[in-house]
C-alpha positions in Angstrom: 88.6 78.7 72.7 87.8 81.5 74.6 87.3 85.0 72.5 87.7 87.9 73.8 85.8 90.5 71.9 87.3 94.8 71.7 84.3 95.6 73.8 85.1 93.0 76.7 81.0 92.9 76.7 81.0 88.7 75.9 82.6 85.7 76.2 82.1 82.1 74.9 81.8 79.6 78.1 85.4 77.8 77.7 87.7 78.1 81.2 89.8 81.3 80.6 92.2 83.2 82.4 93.1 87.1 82.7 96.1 88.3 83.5 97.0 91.9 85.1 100.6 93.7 84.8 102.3 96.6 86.1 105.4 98.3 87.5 106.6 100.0 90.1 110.2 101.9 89.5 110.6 103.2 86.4 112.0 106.6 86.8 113.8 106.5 90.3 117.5 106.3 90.7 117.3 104.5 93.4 115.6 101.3 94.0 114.7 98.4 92.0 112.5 98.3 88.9 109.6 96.2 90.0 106.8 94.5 87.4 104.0 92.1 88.8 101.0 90.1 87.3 98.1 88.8 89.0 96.0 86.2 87.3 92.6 85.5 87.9 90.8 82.4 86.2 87.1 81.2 85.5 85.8 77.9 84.8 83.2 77.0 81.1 80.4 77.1 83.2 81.0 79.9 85.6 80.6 82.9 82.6 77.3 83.3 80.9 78.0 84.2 77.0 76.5 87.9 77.5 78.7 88.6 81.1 81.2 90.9 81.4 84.5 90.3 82.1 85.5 89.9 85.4 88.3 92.5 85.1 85.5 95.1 84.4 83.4 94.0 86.9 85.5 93.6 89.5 84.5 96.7 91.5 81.2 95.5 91.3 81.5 92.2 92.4 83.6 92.9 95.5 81.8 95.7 96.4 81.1 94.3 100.1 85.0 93.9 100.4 86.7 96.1 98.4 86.9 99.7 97.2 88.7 102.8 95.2 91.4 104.7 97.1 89.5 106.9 99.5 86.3 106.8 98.1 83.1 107.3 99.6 82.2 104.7 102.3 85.2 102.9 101.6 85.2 102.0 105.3 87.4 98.9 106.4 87.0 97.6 103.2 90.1 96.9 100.9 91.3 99.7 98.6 92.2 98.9 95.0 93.0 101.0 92.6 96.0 102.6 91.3 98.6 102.1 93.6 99.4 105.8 93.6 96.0 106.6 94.5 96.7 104.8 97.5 99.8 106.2 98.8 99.6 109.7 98.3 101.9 112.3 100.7 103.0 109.5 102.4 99.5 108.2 103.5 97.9 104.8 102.4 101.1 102.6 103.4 99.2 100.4 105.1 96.4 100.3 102.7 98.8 99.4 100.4 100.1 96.7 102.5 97.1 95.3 102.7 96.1 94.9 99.3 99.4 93.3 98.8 98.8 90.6 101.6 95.3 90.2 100.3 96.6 88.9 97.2 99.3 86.5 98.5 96.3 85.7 100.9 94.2 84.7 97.7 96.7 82.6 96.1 97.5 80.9 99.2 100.9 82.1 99.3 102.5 82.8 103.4 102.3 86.1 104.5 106.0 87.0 105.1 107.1 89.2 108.2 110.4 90.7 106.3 111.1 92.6 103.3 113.1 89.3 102.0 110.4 86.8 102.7 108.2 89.3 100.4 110.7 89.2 97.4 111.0 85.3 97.8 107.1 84.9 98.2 106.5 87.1 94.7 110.1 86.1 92.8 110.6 82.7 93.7 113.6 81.2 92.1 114.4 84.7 90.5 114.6 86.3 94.1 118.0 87.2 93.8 117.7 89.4 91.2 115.6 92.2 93.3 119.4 92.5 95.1 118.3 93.2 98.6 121.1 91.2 100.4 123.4 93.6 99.8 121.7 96.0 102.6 120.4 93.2 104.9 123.7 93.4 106.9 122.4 96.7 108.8 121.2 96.4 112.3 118.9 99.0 112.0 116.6 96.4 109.6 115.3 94.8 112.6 112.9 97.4 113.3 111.6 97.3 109.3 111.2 93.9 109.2 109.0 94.1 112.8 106.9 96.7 111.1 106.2 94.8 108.5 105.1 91.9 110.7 102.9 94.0 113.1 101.0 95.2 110.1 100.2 90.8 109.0 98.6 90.7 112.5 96.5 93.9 112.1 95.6 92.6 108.7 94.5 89.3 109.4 90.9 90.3 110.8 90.4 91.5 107.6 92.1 88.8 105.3 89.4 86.4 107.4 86.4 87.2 105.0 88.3 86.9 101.9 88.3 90.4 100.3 89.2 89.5 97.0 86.6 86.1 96.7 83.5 87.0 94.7 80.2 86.1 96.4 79.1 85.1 92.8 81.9 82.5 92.6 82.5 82.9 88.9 86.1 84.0 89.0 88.8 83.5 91.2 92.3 85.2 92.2 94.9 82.4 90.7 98.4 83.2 91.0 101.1 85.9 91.2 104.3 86.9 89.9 107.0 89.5 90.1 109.9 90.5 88.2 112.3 92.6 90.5 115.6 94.3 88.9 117.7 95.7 91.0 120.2 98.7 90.6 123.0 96.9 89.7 121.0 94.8 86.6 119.6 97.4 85.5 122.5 99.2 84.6 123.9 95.7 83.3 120.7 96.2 81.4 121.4 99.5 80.1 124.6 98.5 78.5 122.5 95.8 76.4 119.7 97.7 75.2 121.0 101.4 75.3 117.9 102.7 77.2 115.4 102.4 80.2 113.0 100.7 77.6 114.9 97.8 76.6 115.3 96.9 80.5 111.6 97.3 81.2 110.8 95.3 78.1 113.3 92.6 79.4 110.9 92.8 82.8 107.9 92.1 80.8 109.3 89.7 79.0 110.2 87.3 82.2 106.7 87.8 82.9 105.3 87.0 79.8 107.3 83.9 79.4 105.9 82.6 82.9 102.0 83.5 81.6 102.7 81.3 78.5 103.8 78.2 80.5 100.2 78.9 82.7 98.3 78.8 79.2 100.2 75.5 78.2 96.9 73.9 79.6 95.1 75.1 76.4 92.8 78.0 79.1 93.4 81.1 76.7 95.6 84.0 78.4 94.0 87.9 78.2 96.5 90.0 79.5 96.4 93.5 79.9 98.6 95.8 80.9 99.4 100.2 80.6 101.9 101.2 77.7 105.3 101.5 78.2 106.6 105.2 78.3 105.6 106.1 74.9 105.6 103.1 73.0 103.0 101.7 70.8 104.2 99.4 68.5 105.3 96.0 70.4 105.2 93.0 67.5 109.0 93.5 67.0 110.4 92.9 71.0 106.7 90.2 71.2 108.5 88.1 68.3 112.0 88.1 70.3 109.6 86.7 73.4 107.9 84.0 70.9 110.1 83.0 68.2 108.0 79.9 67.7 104.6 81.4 67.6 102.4 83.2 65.2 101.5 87.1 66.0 98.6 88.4 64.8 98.9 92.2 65.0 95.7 93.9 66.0 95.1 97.7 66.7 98.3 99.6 67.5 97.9 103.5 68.9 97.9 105.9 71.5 94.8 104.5 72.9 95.9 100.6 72.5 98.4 98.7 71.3 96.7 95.2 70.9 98.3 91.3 69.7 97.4 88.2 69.6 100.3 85.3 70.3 99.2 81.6 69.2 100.4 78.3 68.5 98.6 75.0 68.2 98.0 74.4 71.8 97.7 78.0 73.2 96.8 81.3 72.9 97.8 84.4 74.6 95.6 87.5 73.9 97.3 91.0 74.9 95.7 94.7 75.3 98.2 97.6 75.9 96.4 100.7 77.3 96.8 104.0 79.2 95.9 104.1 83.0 94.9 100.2 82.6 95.5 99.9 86.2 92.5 102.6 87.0 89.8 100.2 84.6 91.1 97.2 85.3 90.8 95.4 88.7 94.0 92.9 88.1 96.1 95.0 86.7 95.1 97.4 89.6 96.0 94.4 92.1 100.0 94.2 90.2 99.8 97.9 91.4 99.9 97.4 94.5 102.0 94.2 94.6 104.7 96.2 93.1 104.5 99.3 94.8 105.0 97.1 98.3 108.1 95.1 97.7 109.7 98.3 96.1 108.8 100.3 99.4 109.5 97.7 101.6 113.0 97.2 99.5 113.2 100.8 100.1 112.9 100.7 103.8 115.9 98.2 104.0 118.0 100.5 101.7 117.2 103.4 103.9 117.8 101.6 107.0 121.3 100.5 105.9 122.6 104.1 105.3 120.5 105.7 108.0 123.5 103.7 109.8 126.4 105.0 108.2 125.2 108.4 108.4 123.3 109.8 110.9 120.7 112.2 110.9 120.4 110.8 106.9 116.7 111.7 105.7 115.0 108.5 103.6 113.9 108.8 100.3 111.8 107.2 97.8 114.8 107.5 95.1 113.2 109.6 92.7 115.2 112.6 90.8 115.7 115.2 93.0 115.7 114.0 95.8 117.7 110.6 94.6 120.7 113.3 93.9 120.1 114.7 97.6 120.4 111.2 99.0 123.7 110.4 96.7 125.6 113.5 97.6 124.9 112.4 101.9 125.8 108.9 101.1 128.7 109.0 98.7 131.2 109.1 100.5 130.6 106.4 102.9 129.7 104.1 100.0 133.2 105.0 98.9 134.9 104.6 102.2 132.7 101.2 102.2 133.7 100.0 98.7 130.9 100.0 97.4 130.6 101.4 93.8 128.4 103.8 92.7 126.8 101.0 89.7 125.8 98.7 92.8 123.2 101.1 93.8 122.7 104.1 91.1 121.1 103.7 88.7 122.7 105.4 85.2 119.5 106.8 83.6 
């Protein structure tokens, strides 16, 4: 198979695939919590045995088509980076956007026009977890959901030239996944695990499971993916994930908490590291898949009590200003029946 060595500076020519993770929606009280991975894949012969791997060289390779948030001659090319690099003082939406479409572009997924057709295009069959019907019955949605669309047809010119292609060919953009919880399971969530952590794991998790049924072809999985809140030791929740498999535990600190998960027929190698998403251009890419369907799932939620109470100012449901929003809102949700655990979430 496949090795991928601490210094990412060789590989053996086998097909392989990498795999990119991160959230959007951890600390907010509003909103969902939202987790993506974006997989990219090379064939045996596409990788000579002293390359390096395309997640480092991604930057590089797409450097006609792509670059870092706001950086020097970025130009019309696409920004990817840190997805709160991007959006900064509430610039870079649309940048953001982009690199969002770009990647459903890449995987040959439709480009949806509504904050729904987003959350089914990313969640498929789990779409009903991100909980966004519940604020679809506002009028006022119209005018996010013809935003949203306006900004496909801007974004088209661009998608044209394939931003996220390599000219050298040897690595592709593959497929995409999200995990979306919404406010009312994560507080479900909350009273299983007792903390924030146990919900997020439960995120990864879902995620993890779906990398491991692309793997079942025998390509090894390399996953990375930042730490989670202060956690650095991960072989306990790993074995819940793969009761079946053998864990070899490699480094585990600050720096990076590193596994490897293996059975006869597959192997998934994982690297946990701080600011991944700034070093790595995949997990840089889950970024800004996350940060779009939870600020487009924002814009819906804001649209529906921008109805009930005028002159209501949005937010992005962090603290703060998430207990700003509650105290406007309350009590219409009360008058409205709708509890406080359908839409606040606990910690």
């Amino acid at each position: 198979m496949g090795t991928f060595r601490n210094d990412a500076k060789a590989w053996e020519r086998d097909a392989v695939r990498w795999l990119g993770i991160d959230e959007a929606g951890y600390g907010p009280n509003l909103g969902p919590l939202v987790m993506s991975a974006v997989v990219a894949e090379a064939d045996g012969d596409s990788l000579g045995p002293t390359d390096l791997a395309p997640p480092e060289r991604f930057w590089d390779d797409l450097r006609a088509t792509v670059a870092r948030a706001g950086g020097r001659g970025a130009g019309d090319r696409l920004w990817v980076d840190d997805s709160k690099a991007i959006l900064k003082g509430g610039k870079g939406r649309d940048q953001l956007i982009a690199g969002c479409l770009a990647v459903l572009d890449a995987v040959g997924l439709p480009l949806p026009s509504t904050a729904s057709g987003l959350i089914e295009a990313l969640c498929g069959d789990e779409s009903d977890a991100a909980e966004l019907d519940r604020w679809l019955t506002s009028g006022a949605t119209s005018d996010v959901e013809c935003r949203m669309g306006s900004l496909i047809e801007a974004t088209r010119s661009r998608l044209a030239c394939k931003p996220l292609a390599p000219p050298c060919g040897t690595w592709r953009i593959a497929a995409v996944r999200t995990a979306a919880v919404g406010p009312q399971r994560f507080n479900e969530g909350l009273g299983r695990f007792d903390s924030k952590a146990g919900v997020h794991f439960e995120a990864f998790a879902r995620l993890l499971r779906w990398a491991w049924e692309l793997s079942a072809d025998g390509r090894p999985m390399h996953v990375c993916g930042d730490k989670h809140g202060g956690r650095h030791y991960y072989l306990e929740p790993l074995l819940g994930v793969f009761p079946d498999a053998w864990i070899d535990r490699g480094v585990e600190g600050p720096e990076l908490s590193e596994y490897t998960v293996r059975t006869s027929d597959r192997t998934m190698h994982l690297r946990l590291t701080p600011r991944a998403d700034a070093r790595d251009g995949f997990v840089a890419l889950a970024s800004i898949v996350s940060k779009t369907l939870r600020e487009e799932w924002m814009d819906v939620f804001n649209a529906f009590w921008a109805r009930h109470v005028p002159g209501l100012r949005p937010t992005a449901g962090y603290p703060v200003d998430a207990a700003r929003f509650r105290r406007a809102v309350e009590p219409s949700a009360l008058a409205l029946g709708i509890e406080p655990r359908l839409w606040w979430r606990e910690r």
